[in-house]
C-alpha positions as CSV (number, residue, x, y, z in Angstrom):
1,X,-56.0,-93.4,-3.4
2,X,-58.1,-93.3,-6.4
3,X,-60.6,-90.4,-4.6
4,X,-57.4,-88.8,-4.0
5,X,-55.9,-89.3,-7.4
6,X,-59.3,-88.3,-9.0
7,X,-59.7,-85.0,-6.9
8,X,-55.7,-84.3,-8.3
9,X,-56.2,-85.0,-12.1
10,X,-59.5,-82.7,-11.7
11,X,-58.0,-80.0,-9.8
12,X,-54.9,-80.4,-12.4
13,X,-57.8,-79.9,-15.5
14,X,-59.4,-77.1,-14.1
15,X,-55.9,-75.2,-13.4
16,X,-54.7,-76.2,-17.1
17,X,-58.3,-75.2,-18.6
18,X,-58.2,-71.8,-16.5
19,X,-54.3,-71.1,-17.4
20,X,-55.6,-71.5,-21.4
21,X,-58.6,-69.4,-20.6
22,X,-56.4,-67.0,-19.8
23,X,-56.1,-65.5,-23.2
24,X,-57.3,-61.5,-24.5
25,X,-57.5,-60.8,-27.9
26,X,-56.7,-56.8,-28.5
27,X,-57.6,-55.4,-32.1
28,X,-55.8,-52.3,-32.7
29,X,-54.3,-50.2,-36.1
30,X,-51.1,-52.0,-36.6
31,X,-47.5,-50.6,-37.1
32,X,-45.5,-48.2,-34.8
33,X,-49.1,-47.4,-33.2
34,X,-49.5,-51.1,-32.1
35,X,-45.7,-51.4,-31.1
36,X,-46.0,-48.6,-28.4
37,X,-49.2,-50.0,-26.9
38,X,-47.5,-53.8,-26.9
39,X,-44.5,-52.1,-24.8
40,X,-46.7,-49.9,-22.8
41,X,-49.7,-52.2,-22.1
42,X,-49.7,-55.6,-23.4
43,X,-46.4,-56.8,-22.2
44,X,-46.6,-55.7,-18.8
45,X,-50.3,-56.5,-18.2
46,X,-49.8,-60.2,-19.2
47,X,-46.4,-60.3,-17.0
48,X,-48.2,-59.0,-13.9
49,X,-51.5,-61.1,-14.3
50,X,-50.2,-64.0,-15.5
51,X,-51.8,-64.2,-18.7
52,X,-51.4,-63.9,-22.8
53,X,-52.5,-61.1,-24.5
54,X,-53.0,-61.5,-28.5
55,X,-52.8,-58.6,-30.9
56,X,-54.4,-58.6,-33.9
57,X,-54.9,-55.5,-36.8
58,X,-57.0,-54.0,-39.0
59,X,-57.2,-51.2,-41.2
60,X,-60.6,-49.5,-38.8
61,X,-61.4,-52.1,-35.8
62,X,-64.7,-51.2,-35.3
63,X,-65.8,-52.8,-38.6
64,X,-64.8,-56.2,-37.7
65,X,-66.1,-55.8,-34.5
66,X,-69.3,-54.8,-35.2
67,X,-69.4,-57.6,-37.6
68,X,-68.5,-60.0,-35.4
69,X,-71.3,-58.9,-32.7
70,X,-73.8,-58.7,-35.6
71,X,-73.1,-62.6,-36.5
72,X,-72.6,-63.5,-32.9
73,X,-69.3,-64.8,-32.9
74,X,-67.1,-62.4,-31.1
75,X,-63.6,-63.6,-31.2
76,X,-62.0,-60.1,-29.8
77,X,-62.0,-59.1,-26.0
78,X,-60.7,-54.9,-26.5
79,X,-60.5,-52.7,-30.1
80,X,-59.4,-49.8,-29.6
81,X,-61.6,-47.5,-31.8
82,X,-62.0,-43.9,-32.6
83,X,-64.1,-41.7,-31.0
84,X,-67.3,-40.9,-33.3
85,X,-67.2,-45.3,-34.2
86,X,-67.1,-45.7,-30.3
87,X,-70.2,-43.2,-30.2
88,X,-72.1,-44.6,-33.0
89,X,-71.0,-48.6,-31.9
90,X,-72.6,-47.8,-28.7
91,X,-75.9,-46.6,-29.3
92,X,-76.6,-50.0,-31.5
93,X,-76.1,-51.4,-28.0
94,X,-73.0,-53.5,-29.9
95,X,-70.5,-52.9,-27.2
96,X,-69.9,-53.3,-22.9
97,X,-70.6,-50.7,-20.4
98,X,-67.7,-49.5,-18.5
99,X,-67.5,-48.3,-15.6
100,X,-65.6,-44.7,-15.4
101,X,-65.8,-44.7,-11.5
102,X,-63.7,-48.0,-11.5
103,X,-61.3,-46.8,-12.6
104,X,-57.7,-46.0,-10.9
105,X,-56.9,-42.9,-10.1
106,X,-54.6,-40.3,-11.3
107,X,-50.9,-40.6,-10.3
108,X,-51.8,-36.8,-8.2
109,X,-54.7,-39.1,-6.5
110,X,-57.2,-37.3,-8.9
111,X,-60.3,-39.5,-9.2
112,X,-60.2,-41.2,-12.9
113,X,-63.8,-39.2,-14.0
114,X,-61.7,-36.0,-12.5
115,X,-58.7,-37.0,-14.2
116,X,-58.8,-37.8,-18.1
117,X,-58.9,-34.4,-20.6
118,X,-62.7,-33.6,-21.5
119,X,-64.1,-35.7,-24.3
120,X,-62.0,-38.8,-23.2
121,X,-64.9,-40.1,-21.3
122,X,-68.1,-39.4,-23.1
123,X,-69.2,-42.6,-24.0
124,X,-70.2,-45.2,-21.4
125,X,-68.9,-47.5,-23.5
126,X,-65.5,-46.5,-23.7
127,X,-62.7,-45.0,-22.2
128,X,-59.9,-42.8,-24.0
129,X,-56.1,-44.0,-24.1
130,X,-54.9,-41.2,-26.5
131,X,-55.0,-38.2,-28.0
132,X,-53.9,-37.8,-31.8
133,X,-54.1,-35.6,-35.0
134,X,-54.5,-36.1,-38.6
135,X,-51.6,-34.0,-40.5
136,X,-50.5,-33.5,-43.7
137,X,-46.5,-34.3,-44.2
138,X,-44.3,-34.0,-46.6
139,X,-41.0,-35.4,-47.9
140,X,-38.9,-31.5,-47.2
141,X,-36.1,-33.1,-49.7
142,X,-39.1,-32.4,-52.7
143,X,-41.2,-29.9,-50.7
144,X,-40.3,-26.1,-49.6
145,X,-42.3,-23.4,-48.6
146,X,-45.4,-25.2,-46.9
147,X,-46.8,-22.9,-44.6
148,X,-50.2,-23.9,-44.3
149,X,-53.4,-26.8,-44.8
150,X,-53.9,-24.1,-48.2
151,X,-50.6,-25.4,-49.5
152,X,-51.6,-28.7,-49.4
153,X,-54.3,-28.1,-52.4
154,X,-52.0,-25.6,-54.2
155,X,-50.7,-27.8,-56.7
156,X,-49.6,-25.0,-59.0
157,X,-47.4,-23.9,-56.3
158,X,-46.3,-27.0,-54.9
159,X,-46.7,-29.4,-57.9
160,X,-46.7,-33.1,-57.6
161,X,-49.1,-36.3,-56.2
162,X,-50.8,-36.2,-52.8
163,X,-52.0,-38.6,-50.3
164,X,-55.5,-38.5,-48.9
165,X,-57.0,-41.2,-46.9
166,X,-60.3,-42.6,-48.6
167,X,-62.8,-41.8,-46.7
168,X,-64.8,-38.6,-45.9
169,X,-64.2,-38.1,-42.8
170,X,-60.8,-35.3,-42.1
171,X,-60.9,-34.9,-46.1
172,X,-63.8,-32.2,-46.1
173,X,-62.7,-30.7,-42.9
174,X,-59.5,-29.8,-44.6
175,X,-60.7,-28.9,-47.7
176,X,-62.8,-26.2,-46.0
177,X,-60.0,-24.9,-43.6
178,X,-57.7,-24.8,-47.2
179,X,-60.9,-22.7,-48.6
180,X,-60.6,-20.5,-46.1
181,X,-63.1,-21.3,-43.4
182,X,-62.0,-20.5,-39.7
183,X,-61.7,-24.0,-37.9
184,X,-64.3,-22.9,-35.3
185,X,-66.6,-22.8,-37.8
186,X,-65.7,-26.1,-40.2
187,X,-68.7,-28.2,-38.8
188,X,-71.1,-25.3,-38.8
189,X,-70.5,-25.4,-42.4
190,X,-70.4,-28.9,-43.5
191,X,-74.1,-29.2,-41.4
192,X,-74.9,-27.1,-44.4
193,X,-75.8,-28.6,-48.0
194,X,-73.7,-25.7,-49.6
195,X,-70.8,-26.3,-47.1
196,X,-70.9,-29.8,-48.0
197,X,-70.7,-29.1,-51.9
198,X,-68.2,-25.9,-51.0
199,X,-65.6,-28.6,-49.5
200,X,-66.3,-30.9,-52.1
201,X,-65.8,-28.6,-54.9
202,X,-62.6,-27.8,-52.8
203,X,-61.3,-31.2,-53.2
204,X,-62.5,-31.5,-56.6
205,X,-59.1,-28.8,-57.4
206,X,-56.6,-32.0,-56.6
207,X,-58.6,-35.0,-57.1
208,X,-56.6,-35.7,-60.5
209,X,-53.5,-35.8,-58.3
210,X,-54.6,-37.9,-55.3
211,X,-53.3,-41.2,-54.3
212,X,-55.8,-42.8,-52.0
213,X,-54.4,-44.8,-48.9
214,X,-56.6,-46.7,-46.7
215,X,-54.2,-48.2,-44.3
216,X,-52.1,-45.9,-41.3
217,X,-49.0,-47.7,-42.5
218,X,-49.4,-46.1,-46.5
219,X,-48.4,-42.7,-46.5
220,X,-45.2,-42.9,-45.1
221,X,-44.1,-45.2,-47.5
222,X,-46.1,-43.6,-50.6
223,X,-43.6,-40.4,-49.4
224,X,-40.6,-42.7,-48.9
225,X,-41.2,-44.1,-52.5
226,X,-41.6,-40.7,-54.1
227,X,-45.1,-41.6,-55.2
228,X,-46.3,-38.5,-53.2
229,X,-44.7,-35.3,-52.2
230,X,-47.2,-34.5,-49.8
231,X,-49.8,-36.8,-47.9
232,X,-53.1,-36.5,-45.5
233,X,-51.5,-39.2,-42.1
234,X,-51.6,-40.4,-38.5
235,X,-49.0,-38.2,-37.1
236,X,-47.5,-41.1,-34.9
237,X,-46.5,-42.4,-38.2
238,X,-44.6,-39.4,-39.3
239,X,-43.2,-39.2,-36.0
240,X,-42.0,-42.7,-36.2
241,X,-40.6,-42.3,-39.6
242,X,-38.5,-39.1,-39.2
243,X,-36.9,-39.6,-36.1
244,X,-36.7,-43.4,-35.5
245,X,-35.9,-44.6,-39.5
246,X,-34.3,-40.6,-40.2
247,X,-36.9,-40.6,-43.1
248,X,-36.9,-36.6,-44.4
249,X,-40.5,-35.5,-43.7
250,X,-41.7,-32.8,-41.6
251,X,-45.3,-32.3,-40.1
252,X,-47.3,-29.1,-41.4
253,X,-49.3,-28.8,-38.1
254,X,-51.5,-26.1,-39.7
255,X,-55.3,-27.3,-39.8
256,X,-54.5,-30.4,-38.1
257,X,-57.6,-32.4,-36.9
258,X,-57.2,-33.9,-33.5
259,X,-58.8,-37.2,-31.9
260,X,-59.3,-39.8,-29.5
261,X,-58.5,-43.5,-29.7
262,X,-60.3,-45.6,-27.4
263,X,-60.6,-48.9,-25.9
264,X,-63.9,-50.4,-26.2
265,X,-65.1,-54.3,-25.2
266,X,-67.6,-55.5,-27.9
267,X,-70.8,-57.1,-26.2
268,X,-70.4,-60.5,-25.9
269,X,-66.7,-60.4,-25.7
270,X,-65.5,-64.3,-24.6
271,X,-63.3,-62.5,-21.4
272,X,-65.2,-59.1,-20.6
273,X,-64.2,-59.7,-16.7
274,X,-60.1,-59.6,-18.0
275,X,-60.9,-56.8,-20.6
276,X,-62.1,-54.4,-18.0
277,X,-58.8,-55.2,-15.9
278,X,-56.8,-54.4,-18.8
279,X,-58.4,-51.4,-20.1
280,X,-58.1,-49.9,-16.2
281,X,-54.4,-51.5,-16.6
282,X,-53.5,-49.6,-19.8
283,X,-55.4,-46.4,-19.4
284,X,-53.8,-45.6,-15.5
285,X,-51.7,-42.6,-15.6
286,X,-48.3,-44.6,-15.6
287,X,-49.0,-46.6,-18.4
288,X,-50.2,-43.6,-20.7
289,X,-47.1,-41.8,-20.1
290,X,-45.2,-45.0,-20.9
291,X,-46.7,-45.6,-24.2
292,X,-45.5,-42.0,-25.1
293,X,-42.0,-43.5,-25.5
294,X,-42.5,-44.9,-27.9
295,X,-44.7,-42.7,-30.0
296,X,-46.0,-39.0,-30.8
297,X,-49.3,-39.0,-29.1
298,X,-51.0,-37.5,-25.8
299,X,-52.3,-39.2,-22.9
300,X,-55.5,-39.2,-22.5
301,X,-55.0,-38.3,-18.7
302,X,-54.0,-35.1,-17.4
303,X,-51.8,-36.4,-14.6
304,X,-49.8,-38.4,-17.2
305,X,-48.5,-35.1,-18.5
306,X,-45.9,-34.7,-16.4
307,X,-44.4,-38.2,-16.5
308,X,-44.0,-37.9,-20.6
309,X,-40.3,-37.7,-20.5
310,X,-37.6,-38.9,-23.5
311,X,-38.6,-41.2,-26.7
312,X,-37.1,-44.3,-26.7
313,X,-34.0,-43.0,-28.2
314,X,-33.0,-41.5,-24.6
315,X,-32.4,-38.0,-26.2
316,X,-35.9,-36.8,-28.1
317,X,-37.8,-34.7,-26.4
318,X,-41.5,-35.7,-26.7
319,X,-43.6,-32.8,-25.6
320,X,-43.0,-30.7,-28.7
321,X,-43.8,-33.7,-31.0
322,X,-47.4,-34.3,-29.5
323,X,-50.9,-32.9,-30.9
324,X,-51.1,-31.2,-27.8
325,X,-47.9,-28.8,-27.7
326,X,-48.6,-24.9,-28.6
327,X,-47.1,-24.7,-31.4
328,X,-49.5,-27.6,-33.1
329,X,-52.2,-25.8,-31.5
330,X,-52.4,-22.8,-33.6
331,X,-54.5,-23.9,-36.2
332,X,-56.1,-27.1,-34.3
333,X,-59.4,-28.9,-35.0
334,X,-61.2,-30.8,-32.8
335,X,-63.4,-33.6,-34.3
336,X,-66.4,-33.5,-33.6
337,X,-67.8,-37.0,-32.6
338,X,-71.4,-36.0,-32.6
339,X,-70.9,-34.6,-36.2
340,X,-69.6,-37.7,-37.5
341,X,-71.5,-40.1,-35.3
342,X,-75.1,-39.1,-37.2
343,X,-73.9,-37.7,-40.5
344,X,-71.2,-40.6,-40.8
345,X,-73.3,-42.6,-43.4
346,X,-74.5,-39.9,-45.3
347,X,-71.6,-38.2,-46.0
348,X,-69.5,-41.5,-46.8
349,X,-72.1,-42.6,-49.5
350,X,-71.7,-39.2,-51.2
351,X,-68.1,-39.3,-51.2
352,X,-68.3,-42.8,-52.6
353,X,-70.0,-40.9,-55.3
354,X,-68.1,-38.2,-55.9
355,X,-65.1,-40.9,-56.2
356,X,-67.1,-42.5,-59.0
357,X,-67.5,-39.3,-61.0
């Protein structure tokens, strides 16, 4: 009886210690962003495997996370990243390989490597979930006549504050294609010292004017409070804003800068073996499309096109409302990771500077 009772209370441990190990931590952006991917991906993961899945936010995940690998104390299982961050995160050797090839296939039977748009998979170390665009929006209550990225430094023909996210990275590529420099050439020009100062000088016209947000969840609000007219954001947010809080603001998709998000696992990560089961959960073909209910932003996956249907509201259209529709297209840049990933700290530390001037 005791052998018995012994062999129960340890087989009772182990199952009690395994059911609490069965925790992931997901660091994501916050807001309406980490709302869709809770519906699309967390809840239903965690209901089919049996598990709890945590979701925690920051202003740019891969900060924390490279932190946490640099002090060796990795509390966070998935981040979900952007691309040139994935890129650079990488190479320092402070994240997981994955394995593209394990992943499942598309929903036409497409193998995954076959299957996600081109870009989505070019790190090892990471895999694509979504496809979105930095935009500039404005409150069309206070705002008429915006036609193009060029209006959006006009302040003399559409006078009042705007919103720019501080950092370097979208700001000069806008302030070029507002100069006058064809997207296809934007990095070709900023590789050069005098495109560098040409796009500075460019945002050196508003600078007096700007409101600087950090966080995905600011400009919609600095627009709702009036302390902008017009603002640099996410345009998930704006999407989220107009149609499900019937806030007035339109999207000027003209020199819109598209991107990836992407789930990385950081190395050392305390459930790696569960991470790679959710990021194969959460980036299958189903799931992409499902997250696309409940916000503005592509799949990464080309067979997930076709199973984007209605926004949550069970009457909006998505398709015109993504990145990826023509009519966004017209004007589109695409950044480039490879840019960012070795000019990142350069160009950061100068527009520190320039702030400080």
């Amino acid at each position: 009886m005791k052998l018995k009772t012994v062999l129960l209370a340890t087989a009772l441990t182990s199952a009690a210690y395994a059911a609490q190990a069965a925790e992931l931590t997901v660091m994501s952006w916050g807001g309406a962003y980490e709302t869709s991917q809770v519906e699309a991906y967390n809840k239903p993961f965690a209901a089919s495997k049996g598990v709890t899945v945590n979701m925690v936010a920051a202003d740019n995940p891969a900060t924390p996370i490279a932190a946490q690998v640099e002090a060796n104390n990795v509390t966070v299982d998935v981040a979900d990243v952007e691309l040139s961050d994935a890129v650079r995160l990488c190479d320092e050797g402070k994240l997981e390989v994955i394995d593209h090839a394990a992943l499942p296939a598309g929903a036409d039977g497409t193998p995954a490597t076959e299957d996600f748009v081109a870009g989505a998979l070019v790190s090892e170390c990471a895999v694509a979930n979504i496809v979105w665009s930095t935009v500039v929006a404005y409150d069309n209550t206070k705002v008429s006549g915006a036609a193009s990225i060029a209006d959006f430094f006009d302040t003399a023909k559409i006078p009042g504050k705007r919103g720019l996210r501080k950092g370097a990275k979208a700001n000069l590529e806008m302030a070029l294609m507002a100069d006058g420099v064809p997207a296809s050439e934007v990095y070709a020009t900023l590789s050069t010292p005098e495109g560098v100062d040409r796009a500075f000088a460019k945002l050196d016209t508003i600078k007096a004017d700007v409101v600087w947000w950090e966080a995905g969840a600011q400009p919609p609000q600095l627009l709702a409070d009036g302390e902008v007219v017009m603002s640099t954001a996410y345009n998930g947010r704006i999407f989220n804003a107009a149609v499900a809080e019937n806030k007035p603001f339109t999207i000027l998709w003209d020199g819109q800068i598209m991107d990836f998000d992407l789930f990385v696992i950081p190395k050392g990560a305390p459930n790696k073996d569960l991470a790679m089961e959710y990021i194969a959960y959460a980036t299958s073909a189903q799931a992409l499309a499902d997250q696309a209910k409940y916000i503005s932003y592509g799949p990464s996956r080309k067979s997930s096109a076709p199973l984007v249907g209605l926004y949550q509201d069970g009457k909006t259209e998505m398709g015109p409302h993504m990145p990826t529709s023509p009519e966004a297209l017209k004007n589109a840049l695409t950044n480039d990771f490879e840019f960012w990933a070795d000019r990142d700290v350069e160009l950061s530390e100068k527009f520190n500077a320039w702030l400080l001037k």
